[in-house]
C-alpha positions in Angstrom: 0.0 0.0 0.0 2.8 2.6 0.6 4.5 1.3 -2.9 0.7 2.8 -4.1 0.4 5.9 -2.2 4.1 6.6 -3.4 2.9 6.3 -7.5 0.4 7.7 -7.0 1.1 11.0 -5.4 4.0 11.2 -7.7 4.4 14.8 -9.9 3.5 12.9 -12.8 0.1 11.3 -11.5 -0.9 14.4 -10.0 -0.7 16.9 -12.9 -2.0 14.2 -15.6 -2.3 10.8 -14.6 -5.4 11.2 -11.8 -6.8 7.4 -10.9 -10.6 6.8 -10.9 -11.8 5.6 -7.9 -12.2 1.6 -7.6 -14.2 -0.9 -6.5 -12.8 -2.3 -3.4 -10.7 -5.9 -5.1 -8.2 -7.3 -4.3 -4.4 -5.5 -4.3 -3.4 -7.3 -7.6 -6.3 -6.6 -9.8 -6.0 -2.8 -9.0 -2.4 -3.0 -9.4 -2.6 -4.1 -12.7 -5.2 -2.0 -13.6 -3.0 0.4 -12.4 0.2 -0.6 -14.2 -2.0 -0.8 -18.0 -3.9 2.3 -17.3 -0.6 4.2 -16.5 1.3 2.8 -19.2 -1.4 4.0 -22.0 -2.0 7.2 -20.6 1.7 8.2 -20.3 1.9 7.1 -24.0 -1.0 9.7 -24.3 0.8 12.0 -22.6 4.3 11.2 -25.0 2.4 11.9 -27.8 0.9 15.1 -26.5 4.3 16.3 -25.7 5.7 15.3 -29.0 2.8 17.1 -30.8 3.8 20.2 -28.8 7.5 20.2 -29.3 6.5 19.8 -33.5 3.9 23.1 -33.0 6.6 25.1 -31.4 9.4 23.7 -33.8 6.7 24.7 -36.8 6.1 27.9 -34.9 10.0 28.4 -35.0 10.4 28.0 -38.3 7.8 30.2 -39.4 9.3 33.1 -37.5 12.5 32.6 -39.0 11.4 32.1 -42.8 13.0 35.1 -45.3 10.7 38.1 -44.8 10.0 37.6 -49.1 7.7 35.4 -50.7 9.5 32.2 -52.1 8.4 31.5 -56.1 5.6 29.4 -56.8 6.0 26.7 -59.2 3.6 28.3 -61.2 5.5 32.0 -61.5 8.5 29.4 -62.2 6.7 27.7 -65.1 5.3 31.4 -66.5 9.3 32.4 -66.4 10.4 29.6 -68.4 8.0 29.6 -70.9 8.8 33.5 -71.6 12.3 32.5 -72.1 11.6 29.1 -74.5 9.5 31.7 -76.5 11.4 34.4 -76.5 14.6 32.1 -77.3 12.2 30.7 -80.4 11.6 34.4 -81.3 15.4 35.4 -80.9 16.4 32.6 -83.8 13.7 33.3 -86.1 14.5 37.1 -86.3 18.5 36.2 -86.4 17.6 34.1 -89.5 15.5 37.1 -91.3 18.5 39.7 -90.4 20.8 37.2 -92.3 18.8 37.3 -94.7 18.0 40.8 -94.9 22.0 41.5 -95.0 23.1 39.0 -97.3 20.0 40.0 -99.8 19.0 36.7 -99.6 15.4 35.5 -100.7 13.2 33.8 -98.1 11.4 30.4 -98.8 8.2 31.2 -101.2 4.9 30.8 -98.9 1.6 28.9 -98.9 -0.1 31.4 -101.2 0.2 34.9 -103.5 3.0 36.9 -102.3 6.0 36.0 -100.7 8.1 36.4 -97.5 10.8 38.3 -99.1 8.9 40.8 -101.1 6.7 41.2 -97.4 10.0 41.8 -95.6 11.9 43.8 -98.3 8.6 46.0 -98.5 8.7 49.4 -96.8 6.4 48.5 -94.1 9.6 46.2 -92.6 11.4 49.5 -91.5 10.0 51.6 -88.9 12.7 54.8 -88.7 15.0 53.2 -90.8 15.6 49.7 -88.8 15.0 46.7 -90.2 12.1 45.2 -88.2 14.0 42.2 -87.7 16.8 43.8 -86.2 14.2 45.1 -83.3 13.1 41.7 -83.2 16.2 40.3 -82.3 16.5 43.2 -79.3 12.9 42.5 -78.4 12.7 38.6 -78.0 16.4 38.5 -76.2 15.6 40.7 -73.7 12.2 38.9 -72.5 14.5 35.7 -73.2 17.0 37.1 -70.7 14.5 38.2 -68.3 12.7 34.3 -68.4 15.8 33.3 -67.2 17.0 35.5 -64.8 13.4 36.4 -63.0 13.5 32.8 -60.8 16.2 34.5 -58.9 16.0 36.3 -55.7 17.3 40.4 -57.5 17.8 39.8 -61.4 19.8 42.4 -63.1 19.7 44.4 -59.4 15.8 45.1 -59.6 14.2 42.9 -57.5 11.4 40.5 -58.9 8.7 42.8 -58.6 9.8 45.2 -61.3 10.8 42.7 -63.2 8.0 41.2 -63.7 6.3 44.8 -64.1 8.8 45.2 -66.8 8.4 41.9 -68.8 4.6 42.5 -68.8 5.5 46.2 -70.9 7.6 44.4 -73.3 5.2 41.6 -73.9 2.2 44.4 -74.6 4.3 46.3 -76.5 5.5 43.3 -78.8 1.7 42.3 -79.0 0.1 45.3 -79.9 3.0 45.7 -82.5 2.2 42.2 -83.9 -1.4 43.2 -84.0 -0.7 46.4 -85.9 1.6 44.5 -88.8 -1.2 41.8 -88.9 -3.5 45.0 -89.6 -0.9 46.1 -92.2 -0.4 42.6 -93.8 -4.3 42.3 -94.1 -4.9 45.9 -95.7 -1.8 47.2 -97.3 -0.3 44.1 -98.8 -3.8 41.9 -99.2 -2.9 39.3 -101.1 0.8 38.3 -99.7 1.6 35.6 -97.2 4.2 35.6 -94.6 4.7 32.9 -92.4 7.6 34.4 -90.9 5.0 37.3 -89.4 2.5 34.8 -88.9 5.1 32.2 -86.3 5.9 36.1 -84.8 2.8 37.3 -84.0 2.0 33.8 -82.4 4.8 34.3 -80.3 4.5 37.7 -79.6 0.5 37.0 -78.1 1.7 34.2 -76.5 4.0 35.8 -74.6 1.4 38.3 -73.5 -1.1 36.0 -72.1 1.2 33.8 -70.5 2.9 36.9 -69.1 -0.8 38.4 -67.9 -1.3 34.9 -66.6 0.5 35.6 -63.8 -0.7 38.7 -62.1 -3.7 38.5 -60.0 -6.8 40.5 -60.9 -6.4 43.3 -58.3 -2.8 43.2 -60.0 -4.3 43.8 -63.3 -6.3 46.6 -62.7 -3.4 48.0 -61.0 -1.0 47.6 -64.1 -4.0 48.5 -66.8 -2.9 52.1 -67.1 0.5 50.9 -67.9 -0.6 48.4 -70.4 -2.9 50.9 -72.5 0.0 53.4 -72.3 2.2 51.1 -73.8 0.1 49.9 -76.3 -1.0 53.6 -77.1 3.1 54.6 -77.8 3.6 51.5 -79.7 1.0 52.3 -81.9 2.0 55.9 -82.3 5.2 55.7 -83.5 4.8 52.9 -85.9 2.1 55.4 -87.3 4.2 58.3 -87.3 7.1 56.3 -89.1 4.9 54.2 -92.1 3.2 58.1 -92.0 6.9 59.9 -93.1 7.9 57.0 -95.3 4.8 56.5 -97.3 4.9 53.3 -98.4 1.9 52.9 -100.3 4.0 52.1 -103.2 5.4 48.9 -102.6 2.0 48.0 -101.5 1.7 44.3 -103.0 -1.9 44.5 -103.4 -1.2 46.7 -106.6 1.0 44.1 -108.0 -0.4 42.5 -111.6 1.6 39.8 -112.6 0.3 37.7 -116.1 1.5 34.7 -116.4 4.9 34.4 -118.5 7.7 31.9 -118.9 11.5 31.7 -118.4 14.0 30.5 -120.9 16.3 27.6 -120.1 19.8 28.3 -121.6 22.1 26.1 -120.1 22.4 22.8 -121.5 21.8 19.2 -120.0 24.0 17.0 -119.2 23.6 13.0 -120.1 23.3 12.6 -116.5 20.6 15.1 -116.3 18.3 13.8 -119.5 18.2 10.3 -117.5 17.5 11.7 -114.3 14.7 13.0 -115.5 13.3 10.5 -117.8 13.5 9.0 -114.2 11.8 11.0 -112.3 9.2 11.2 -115.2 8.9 7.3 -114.7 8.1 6.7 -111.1 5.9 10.0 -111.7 7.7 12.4 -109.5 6.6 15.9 -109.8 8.3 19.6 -109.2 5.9 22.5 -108.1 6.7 25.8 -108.5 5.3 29.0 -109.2 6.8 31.1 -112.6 8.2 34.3 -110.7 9.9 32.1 -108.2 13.5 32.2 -108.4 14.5 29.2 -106.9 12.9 27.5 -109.6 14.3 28.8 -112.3 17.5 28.2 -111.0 16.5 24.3 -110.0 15.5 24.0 -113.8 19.0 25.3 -114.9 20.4 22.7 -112.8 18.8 20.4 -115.0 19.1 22.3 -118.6 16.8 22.9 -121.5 16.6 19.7 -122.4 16.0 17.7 -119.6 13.9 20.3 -117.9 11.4 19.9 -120.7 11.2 16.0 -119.4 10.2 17.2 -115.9 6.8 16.8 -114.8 6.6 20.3 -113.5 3.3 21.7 -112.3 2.5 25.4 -112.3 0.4 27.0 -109.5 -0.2 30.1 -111.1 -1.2 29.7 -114.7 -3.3 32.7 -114.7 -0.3 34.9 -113.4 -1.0 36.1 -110.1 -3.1 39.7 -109.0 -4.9 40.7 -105.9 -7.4 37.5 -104.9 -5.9 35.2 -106.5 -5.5 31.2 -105.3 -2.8 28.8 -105.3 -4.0 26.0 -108.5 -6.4 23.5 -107.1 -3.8 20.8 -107.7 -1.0 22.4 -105.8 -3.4 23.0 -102.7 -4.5 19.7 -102.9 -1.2 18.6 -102.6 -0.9 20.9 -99.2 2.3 23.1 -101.1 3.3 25.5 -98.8 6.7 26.7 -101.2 8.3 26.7 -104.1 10.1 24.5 -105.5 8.4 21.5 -103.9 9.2 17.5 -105.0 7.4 15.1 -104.1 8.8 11.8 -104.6 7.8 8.5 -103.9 5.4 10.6 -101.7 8.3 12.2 -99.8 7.9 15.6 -100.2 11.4 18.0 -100.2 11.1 21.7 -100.0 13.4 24.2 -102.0 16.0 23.9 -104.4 17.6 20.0 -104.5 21.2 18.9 -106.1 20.6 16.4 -108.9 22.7 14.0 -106.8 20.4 14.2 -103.8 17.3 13.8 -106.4 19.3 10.8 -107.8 19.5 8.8 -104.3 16.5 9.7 -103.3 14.0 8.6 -106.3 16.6 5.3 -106.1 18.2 6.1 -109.5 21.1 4.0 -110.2 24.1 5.8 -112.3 27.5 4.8 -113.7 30.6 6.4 -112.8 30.9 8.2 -116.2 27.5 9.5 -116.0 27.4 11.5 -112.7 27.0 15.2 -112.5 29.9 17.6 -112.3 
């Protein structure tokens, strides 16, 4: 009995561990009811204790988290997208500044016009630089920002202004986008430009992703920003078409009949087989008769063999404002010119004679291969 009076009158029994009262037994039962009664509750009591050390250690931590918001995954997956688009963006303008420097010609489009008379028009300079060249400025800097945003102070202006700061760019490279699809629809009716077509898709991409992100208190916050923007962008590109007046390289005026090009240089044996080859397993060449490219793919071939080609024209009637890619070509999905399509692989542009030889599975002697 002392042994009992001793456990129970302990600290620990009297601040959580209070035994009911008992029916009068023997010393053994209660002792045992004592003992498993005990032993649970003080497990009760571990447990309690535990789930108050992990409150105060959760408290602690808390209190000592960085007084800034950490990035959600979402603002994360917003940043990288801007800079996988704007990295798209950077190449495609790179390409049409080559291009544009080396007076090269782009590849013919699905349709009338074609990218380089589009981007050698006047329209492609706003105050004397080459729209590309801006597009190169344009899409590098919101590539730079995608990348350097996720950190804690990019370029020493903390996260909030630079997110301020991408949202401006994207809505001024949208509502520029918006104004050349204006321009590409009114001005030059008729052309096609894939180029400004994969542009402007980037370009509104980047502002909805970038929009995205702000809440909508945020949005009416930035809104006066966004129409101010817009509203400059918009201005100056009217004031510079306005100076330059460049109605007349307008392509809708453009009337082209219909005329043909004269082969002068000469096939070679290897080239008269070729093409009784390709005329065999029915392989055909599409092209268009101002095109370039295939003129120069016929020279390849020379006068004589070229006649042997199966070429098909797109643009029999010539081409003026309205008119529509040849039902046969369009059937065929062409989207440029030159276009083979062998052995229903289709190749784009111009092709060596060799590459059209291994391809259509023509077999050649040594004295009969091109030189």
């Amino acid at each position: 009995m002392a042994s009992f009076v001793n456990i129970s009158s302990s600290p620990l029994m009297s601040r959580s561990c209070p035994l009911p009262s008992l029916p009068s037994r023997s010393v053994t039962a209660r002792t045992q009811f004592k003992k498993g009664w005990c032993r649970g509750l003080r497990v009760k009591c571990m447990s309690s204790g535990a789930n108050q050390d992990a409150e105060s250690e959760s408290e602690t931590t808390t209190s000592s988290s960085p007084p800034y918001p950490s990035l959600s995954s979402s603002s994360i997956s917003t940043y990288n997208w801007c800079a996988a688009l704007g990295g798209t963006g950077f190449l495609e303008t790179v390409y049409l500044t080559y291009l544009k420097l080396t007076d090269s010609d782009a590849f013919c489009p699905l349709g009338g016009g074609s990218c380089g008379d589009v981007l050698n028009s006047d329209y492609a300079i706003v105050f004397g630089v080459p729209l590309p060249v801006i597009g190169i400025v344009a899409y590098g800097f919101v590539a730079a920002l995608g990348l350097q945003l996720p950190r804690k102070n990019p370029f020493g202006i903390g996260e909030s202004n630079g997110r301020l700061i991408l949202l401006a760019t994207a809505t001024s490279m949208a509502t520029a986008s918006g104004y050349f699809l204006y321009i590409l629809s009114t001005k030059l009716s008729g052309a096609s430009c894939s180029y400004c077509l994969m542009s402007a898709f980037l370009s509104f991409s980047l502002f909805f992703i970038t929009l995205k992100d702000f809440g909508l208190q945020e949005i009416q916050k930035v809104l006066g920003l966004q129409l101010s923007v817009a509203f400059l962008v918009i201005a100056a590109l009217s004031t510079s078409y306005g100076t330059s007046a460049p109605a007349s390289s307008s392509l809708a005026e453009i009337n082209l009949p219909y005329f043909t090009s004269e082969i002068t240089t000469p096939s070679s044996p290897f080239a008269v087989s070729l093409a009784r080859h390709l005329h065999s397993i029915g392989a055909k060449m599409y092209g268009a008769f101002w095109c370039s490219h295939c003129l120069e793919q016929k020279q390849m071939f020379g006068k004589e063999a070229s006649d042997i080609l199966d070429y098909v024209e797109c643009f029999p009637d010539g081409y003026r404002k309205g008119t529509k890619i040849a039902k046969v070509c369009a059937d065929a999905k062409i989207e440029g010119f030159p276009t083979w399509v062998i052995n229903d692989q289709v190749l784009s542009g111009e092709q060596e004679l060799s590459e059209l030889a291994q391809l259509s599975g023509f077999k050649y002697s040594e004295s009969s291969q091109p030189t």
